[in-house]
N, C-alpha and C positions, 0 to 999 in steps of 0.2 A: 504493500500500500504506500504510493507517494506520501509527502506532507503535505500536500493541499488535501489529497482526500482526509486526511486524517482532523483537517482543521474542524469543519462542521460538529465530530464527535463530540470533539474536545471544550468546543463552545457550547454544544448540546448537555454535556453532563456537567459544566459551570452551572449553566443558567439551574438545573434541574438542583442540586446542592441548593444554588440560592434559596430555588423556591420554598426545599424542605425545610431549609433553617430558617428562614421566615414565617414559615408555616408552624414550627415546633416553637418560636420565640411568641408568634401571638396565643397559639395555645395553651401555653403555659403562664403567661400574662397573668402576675397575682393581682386581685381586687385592692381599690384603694379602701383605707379605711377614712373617716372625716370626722376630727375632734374641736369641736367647740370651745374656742377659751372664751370663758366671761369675761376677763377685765383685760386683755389683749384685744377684743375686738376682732378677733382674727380665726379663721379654723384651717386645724393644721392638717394636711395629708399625708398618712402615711401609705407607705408599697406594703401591703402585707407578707412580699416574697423579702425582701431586704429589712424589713426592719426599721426603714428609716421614713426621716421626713422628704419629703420630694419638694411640695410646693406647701406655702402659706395664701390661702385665702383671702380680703379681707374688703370686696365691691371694692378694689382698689380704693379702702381707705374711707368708704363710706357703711363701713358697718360701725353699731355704738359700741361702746366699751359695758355691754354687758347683754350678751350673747346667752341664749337657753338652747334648748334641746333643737335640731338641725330634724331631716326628715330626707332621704334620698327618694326620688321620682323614680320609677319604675324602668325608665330609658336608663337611670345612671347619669344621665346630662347634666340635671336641676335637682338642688338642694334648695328644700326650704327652712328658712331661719326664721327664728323668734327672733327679732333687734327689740329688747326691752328698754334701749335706753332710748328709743324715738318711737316704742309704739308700733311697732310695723311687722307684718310680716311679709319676708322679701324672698323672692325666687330669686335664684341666683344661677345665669349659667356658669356649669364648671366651667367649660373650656376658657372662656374670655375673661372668667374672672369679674362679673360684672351683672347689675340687676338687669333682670328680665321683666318683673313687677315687684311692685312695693305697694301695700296698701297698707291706711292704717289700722289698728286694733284699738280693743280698750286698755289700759294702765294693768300691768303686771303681767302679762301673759308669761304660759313658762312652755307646757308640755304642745308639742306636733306631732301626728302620727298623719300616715296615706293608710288610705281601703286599700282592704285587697286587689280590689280591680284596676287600684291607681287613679279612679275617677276624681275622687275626691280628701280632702283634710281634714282634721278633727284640727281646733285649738284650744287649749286649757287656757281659760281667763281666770287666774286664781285670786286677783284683788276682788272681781268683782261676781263670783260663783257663776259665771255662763259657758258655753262652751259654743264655738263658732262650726260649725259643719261648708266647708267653702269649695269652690270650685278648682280642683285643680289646674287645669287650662290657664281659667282665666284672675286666678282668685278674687272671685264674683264672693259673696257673704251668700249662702242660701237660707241659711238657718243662723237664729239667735236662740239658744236653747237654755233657761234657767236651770242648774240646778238644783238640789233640795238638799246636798252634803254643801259644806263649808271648804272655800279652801281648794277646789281640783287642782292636782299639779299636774298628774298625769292622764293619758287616757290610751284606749288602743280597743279599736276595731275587732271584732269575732270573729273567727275565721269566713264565717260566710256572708260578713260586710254587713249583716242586718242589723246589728246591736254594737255599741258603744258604751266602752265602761269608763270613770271617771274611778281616780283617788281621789277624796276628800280628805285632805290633814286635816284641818282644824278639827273635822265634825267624827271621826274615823270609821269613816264608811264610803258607800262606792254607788254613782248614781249608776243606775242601766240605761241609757237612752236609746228609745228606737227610734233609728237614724231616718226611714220612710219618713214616719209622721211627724220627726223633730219635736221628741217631747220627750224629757222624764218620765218613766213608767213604777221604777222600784227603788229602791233602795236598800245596799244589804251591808249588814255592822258586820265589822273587823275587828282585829286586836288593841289595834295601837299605832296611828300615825302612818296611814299604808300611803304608800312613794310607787317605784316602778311594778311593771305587770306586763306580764306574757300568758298566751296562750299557747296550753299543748299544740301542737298541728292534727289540725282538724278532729279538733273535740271542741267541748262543751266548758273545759277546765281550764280555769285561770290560776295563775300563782301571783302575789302579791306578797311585796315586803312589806315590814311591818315596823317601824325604824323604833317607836319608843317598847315595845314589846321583844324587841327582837327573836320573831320569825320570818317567817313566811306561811302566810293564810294560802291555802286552798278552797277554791273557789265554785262552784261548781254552779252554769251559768241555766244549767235546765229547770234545777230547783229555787235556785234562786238565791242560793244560802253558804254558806261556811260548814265545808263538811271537814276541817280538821286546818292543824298547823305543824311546823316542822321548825324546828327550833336550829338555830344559827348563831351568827355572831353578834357583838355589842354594835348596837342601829344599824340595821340594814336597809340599806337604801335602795339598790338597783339591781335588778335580774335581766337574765334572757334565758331561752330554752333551746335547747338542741334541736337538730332541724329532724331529728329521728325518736322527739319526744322524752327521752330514755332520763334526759339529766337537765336540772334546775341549776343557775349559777349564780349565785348571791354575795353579792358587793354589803360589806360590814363597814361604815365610814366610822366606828367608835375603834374599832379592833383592827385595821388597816389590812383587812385577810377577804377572800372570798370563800364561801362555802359551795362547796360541792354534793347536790342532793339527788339521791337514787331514785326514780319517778317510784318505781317496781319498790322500794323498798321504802320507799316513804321515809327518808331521811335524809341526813350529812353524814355524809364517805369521808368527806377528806375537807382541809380548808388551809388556804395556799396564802401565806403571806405577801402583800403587797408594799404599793406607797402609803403615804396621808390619807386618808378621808377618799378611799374610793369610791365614787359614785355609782356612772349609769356603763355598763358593760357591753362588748356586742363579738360572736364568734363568726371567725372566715363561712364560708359557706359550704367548707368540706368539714366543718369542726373539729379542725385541727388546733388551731390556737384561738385563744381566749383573751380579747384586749378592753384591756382597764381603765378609765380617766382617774385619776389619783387627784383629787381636787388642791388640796394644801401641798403636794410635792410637785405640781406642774411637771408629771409626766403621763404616760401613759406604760402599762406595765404587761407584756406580753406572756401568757401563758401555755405552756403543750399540754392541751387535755388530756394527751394518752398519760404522760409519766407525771402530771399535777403540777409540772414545777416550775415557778416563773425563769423562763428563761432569758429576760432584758427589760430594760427601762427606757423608755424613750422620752428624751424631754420635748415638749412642745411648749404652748404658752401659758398665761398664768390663769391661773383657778379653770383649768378644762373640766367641762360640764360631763361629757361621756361619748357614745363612739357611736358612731352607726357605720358598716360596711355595704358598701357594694360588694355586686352578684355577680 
């Protein structure tokens, strides 16, 4: 074979290499995580494959200096932020770095969640007990919903988008709202001061932390009622749940540890030392590691599920609120 014949091959199994490694590089592509600092103003991304920070956030300089709970959009594009210190809640495209929409809110707002469907936003008005049901799209207001607890900081969507459940601190109970009708339906008493809340996937069962009790209430959304708790560490504030149900992970801001709880055994296994005043937590989407907003140590603290053990600390900015990951 000459070497012209040979050239074509030769540029044929370049280009084909190229492609694989490009191929293998974007599918391997770990999710960002996105950490809310309150008095930074800013929300910090991490690579969840490296560890580190990549980009700082912050509508180029137009977010307030006291930032709540964030909410990732279902594309992964647009995060939506609480800005508590101008009132507003602002879409933000990731890529540019800059508002998409900004409307305003009432005084104090804290907690945002998206429906399942991504149609639409819950937002906890905790100064003034309402809870906003908004359009995602456009964030249009469609509902202005009273509640009958004191106090909502958080809330979060039922798996099958019908029902909305609110924490009320002050009052320690949890409104039910159904989301159709935009209206308070129930109300069901807690332990003591319940904060974050996740639902199993695709059940009826909530967990909630319990910060001045320190547990976590099980919840059970068909009866209506509190069918037991699961005891933890000193105030616990923030959970999430395995995407396979099996295990509850509970941020202790008294005792700087998270608890680790067996769905199946209805307990704490194990409980993993952190930073400061861990808050609101969120795991990659293969539940491999477990990342932390550490509020008083301005990091964020990475854990490996399989062996329990924190394995780094990543600093971001100050008093980060908690993590949400993209899919």
């Amino acid at each position: 074979m000459t070497q012209s014949s040979t050239r074509p091959h030769r540029l044929l199994a370049a280009m084909t290499a190229l492609v694989a490694a490009f191929a293998a590089a974007h599918a391997s592509a770990a999710p960002m995580a996105y950490v809310p600092n309150q008095r930074s103003g800013t929300i910090s991304v991490v690579d969840t494959g490296s560890d580190e920070v990549v980009r700082t956030l912050s509508a180029q300089g137009q977010l307030g200096k006291r930032l709540q709970q964030v909410a990732l959009d279902p594309s992964g594009k647009t995060l939506f932020v609480i800005d508590a210190a101008h009132n507003a809640l602002v879409a933000l495209d990731i890529a540019s770095d800059s508002v998409r929409t900004r409307v305003p809110i009432e005084e104090d707002a804290e907690g945002v969640t998206v429906s399942p469907d991504g149609a639409s936003l819950a937002v906890c008005v905790e100064g003034s007990q309402h809870i906003l049901l908004v359009d995602a799209a456009t964030l249009k207001i469609r509902a202005d919903v009273a509640t009958q607890g004191r106090n909502p900081e958080h809330c979060v969507f039922s798996p099958d988008g019908k029902w909305l459940l609110t924490s009320n601190e002050a009052s320690s109970d949890l409104d039910v709202i159904d989301v159709a009708a935009g209206r308070s339906v129930a109300v069901i008493k807690t332990s003591g001061h319940p904060r974050g809340m996740a639902f199993l996937p695709k059940t009826t069962r909530l967990y909630v932390a319990q910060e001045t009790a320190n547990v976590v209430d099980v919840i059970d959304l068909a009866s209506r009622s509190k069918v037991g708790s699961i005891a933890t560490g000193l105030r616990t504030a923030g959970l999430t749940v395995s995407a396979d149900g099996a295990f509850v992970y509970a941020s202790n801001g008294g005792a700087g540890s998270v608890s680790v709880i067996d769905v199946a055994k209805g307990e704490s296994v194990a409980e993993i030392k952190v930073g400061e005043r861990p808050w609101n937590p969120a795991l990659t989407p293969d539940g491999r590691k477990l990342y932390v907003a550490n509020g008083r140590s301005n990091s964020v603290s990475v854990i490996d599920t399989a062996t329990r053990k924190k394995i780094k600390d990543i600093p971001v900015g100050e008093l980060p609120w908690g993590v949400v990951i993209g899919k």
